[in-house]
C-alpha positions as a Markdown table, in Angstrom:
| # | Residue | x | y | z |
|---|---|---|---|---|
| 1 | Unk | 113.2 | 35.3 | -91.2 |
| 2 | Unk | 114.1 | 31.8 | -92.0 |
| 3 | Unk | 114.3 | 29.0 | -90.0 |
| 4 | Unk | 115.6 | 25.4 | -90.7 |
| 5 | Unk | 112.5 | 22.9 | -90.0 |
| 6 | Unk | 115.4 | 21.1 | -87.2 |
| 7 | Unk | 115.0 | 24.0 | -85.4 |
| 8 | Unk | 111.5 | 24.1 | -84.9 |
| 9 | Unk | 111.6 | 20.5 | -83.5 |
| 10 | Unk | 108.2 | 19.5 | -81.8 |
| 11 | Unk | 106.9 | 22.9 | -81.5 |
| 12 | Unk | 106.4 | 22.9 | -85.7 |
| 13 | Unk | 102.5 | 21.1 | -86.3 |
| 14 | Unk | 103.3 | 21.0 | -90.2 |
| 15 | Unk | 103.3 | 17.8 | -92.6 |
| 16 | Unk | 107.0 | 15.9 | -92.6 |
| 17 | Unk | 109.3 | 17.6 | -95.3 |
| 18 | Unk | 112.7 | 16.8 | -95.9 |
| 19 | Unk | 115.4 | 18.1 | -93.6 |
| 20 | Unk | 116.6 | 20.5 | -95.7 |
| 21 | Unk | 113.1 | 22.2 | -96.5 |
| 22 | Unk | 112.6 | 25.1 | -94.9 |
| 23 | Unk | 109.6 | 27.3 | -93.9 |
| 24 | Unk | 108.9 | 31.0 | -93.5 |
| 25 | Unk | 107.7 | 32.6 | -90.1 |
| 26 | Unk | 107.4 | 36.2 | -89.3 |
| 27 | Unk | 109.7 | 38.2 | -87.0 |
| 28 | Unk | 107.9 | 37.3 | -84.0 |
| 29 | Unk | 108.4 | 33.3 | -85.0 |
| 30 | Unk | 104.6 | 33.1 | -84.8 |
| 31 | Unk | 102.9 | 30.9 | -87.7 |
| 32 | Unk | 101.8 | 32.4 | -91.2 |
| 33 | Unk | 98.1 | 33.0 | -91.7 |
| 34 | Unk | 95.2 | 31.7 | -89.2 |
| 35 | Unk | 95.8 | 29.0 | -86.8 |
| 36 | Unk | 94.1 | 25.9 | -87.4 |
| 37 | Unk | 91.1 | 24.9 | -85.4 |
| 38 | Unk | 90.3 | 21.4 | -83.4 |
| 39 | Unk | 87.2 | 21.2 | -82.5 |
| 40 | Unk | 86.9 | 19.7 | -78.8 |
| 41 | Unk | 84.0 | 18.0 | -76.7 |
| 42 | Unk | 83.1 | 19.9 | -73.4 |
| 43 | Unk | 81.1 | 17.1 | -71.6 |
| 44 | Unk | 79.1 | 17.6 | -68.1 |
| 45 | Unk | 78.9 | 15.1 | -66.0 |
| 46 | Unk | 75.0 | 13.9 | -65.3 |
| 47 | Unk | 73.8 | 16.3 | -62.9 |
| 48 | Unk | 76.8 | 18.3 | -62.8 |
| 49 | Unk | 77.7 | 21.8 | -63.2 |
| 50 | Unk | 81.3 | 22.0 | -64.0 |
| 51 | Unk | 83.5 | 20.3 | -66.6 |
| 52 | Unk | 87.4 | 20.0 | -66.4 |
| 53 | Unk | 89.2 | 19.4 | -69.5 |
| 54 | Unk | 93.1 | 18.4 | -69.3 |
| 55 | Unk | 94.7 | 18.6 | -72.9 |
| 56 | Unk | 97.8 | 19.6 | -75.0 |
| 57 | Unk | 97.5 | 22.7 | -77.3 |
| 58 | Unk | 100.4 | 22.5 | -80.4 |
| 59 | Unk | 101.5 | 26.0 | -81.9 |
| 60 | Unk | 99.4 | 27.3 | -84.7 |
| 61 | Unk | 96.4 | 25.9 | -83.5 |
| 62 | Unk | 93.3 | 26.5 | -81.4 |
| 63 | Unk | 91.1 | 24.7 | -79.2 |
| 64 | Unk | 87.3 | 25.1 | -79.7 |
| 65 | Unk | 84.8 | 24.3 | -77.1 |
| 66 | Unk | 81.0 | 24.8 | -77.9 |
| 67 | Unk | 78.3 | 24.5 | -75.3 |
| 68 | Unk | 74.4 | 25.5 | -75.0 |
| 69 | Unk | 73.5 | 28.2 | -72.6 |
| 70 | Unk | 70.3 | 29.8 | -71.7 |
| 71 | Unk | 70.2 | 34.0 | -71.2 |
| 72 | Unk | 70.4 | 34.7 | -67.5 |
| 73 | Unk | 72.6 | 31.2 | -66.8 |
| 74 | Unk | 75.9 | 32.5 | -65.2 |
| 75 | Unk | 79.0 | 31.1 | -66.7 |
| 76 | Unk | 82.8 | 31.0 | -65.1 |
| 77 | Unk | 86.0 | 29.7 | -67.7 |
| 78 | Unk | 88.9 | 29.3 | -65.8 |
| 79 | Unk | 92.8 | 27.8 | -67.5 |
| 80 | Unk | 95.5 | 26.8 | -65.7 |
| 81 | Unk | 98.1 | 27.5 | -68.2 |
| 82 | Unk | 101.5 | 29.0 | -69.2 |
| 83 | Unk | 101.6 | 33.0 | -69.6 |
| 84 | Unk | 101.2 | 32.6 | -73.4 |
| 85 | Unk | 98.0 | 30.5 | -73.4 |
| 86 | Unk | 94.6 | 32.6 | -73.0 |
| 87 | Unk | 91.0 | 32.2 | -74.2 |
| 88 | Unk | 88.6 | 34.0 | -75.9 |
| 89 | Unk | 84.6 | 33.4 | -74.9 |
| 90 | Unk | 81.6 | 33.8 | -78.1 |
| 91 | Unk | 78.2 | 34.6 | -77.3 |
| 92 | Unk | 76.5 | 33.4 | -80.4 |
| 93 | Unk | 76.6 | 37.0 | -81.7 |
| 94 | Unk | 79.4 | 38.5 | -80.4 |
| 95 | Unk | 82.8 | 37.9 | -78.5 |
| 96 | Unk | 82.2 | 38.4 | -75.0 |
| 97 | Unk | 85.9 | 38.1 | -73.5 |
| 98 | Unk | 89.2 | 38.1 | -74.9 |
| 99 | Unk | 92.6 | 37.0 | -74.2 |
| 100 | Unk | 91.9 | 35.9 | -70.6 |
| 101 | Unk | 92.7 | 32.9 | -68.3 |
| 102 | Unk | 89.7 | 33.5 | -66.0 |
| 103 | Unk | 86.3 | 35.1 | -67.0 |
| 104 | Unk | 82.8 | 34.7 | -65.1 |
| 105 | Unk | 79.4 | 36.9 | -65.7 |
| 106 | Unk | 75.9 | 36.7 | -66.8 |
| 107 | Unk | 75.1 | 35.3 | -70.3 |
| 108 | Unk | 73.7 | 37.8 | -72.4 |
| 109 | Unk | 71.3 | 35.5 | -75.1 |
| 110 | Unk | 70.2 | 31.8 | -75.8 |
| 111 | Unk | 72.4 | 30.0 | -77.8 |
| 112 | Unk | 75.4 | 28.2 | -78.8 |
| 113 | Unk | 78.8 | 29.1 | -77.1 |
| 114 | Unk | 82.3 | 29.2 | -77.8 |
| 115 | Unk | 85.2 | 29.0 | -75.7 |
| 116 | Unk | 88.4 | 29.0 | -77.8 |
| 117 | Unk | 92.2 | 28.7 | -76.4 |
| 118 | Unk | 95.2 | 30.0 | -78.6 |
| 119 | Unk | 99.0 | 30.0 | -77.4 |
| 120 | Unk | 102.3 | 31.2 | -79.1 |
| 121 | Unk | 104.1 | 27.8 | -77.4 |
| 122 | Unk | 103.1 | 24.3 | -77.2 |
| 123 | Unk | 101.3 | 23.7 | -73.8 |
| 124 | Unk | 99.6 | 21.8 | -71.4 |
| 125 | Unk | 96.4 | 23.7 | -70.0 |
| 126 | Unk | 93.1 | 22.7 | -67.6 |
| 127 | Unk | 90.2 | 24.2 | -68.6 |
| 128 | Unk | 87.5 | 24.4 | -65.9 |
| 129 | Unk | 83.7 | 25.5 | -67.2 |
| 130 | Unk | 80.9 | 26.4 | -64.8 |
| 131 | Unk | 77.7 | 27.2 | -65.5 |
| 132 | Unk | 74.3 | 27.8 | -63.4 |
């Protein structure tokens, strides 16, 4: 399928081209290849538990948040977000959840982790991180 750049308006993260450039998506109108990823701070408060992050996810990229946790600490990720915004949660060796907007359990090792939001649509999300 192609698509005139015009149509894409806003949606389209891609460098400017001329107007009558156009670019290749597949059937579904997703982006070609791997979305690119935007590393993003997750900060605690002093002496707090939880961290609330409001932000604006383009198309064809993700949002990657990285945090320190201890095996035992309980974690909850919750997003307020449209139905095609959803994140995926990496313990440092493996993916723990997948495609969800809330997820809470037990951490299973020490180590670095990774909470990463994808869309299909440009959106507005909350993220809201707990961990004990």
């Amino acid at each position: 399928m192609i698509l005139s750049l015009a149509l894409l308006g806003a949606c389209f993260n891609a460098p400017p081209v001329a107007a009558t450039g156009t670019f290749s998506l597949d059937a579904s109108g997703q982006c070609p290849g791997t979305d690119v990823s935007v590393r993003k701070p997750l900060r605690f408060g002093r002496g707090r538990t939880t961290a609330v992050v409001r932000d604006r996810i383009k198309l064809c990229t993700s949002h990657d948040y990285y945090l320190r946790a201890r095996k035992g600490q309980r974690m909850s990720v919750h997003l307020v977000a449209g139905r095609q915004t959803s994140f995926t949660v990496y313990a440092p060796t493996d993916r723990i959840s997948e495609g969800a907007k809330d997820w809470a359990g037990e951490l299973p090792e020490d180590g670095e982790y990774q909470i990463s939001i994808g869309t299909d649509v440009t959106a507005r999300y909350t993220l809201e991180v707990t961990i004990r």
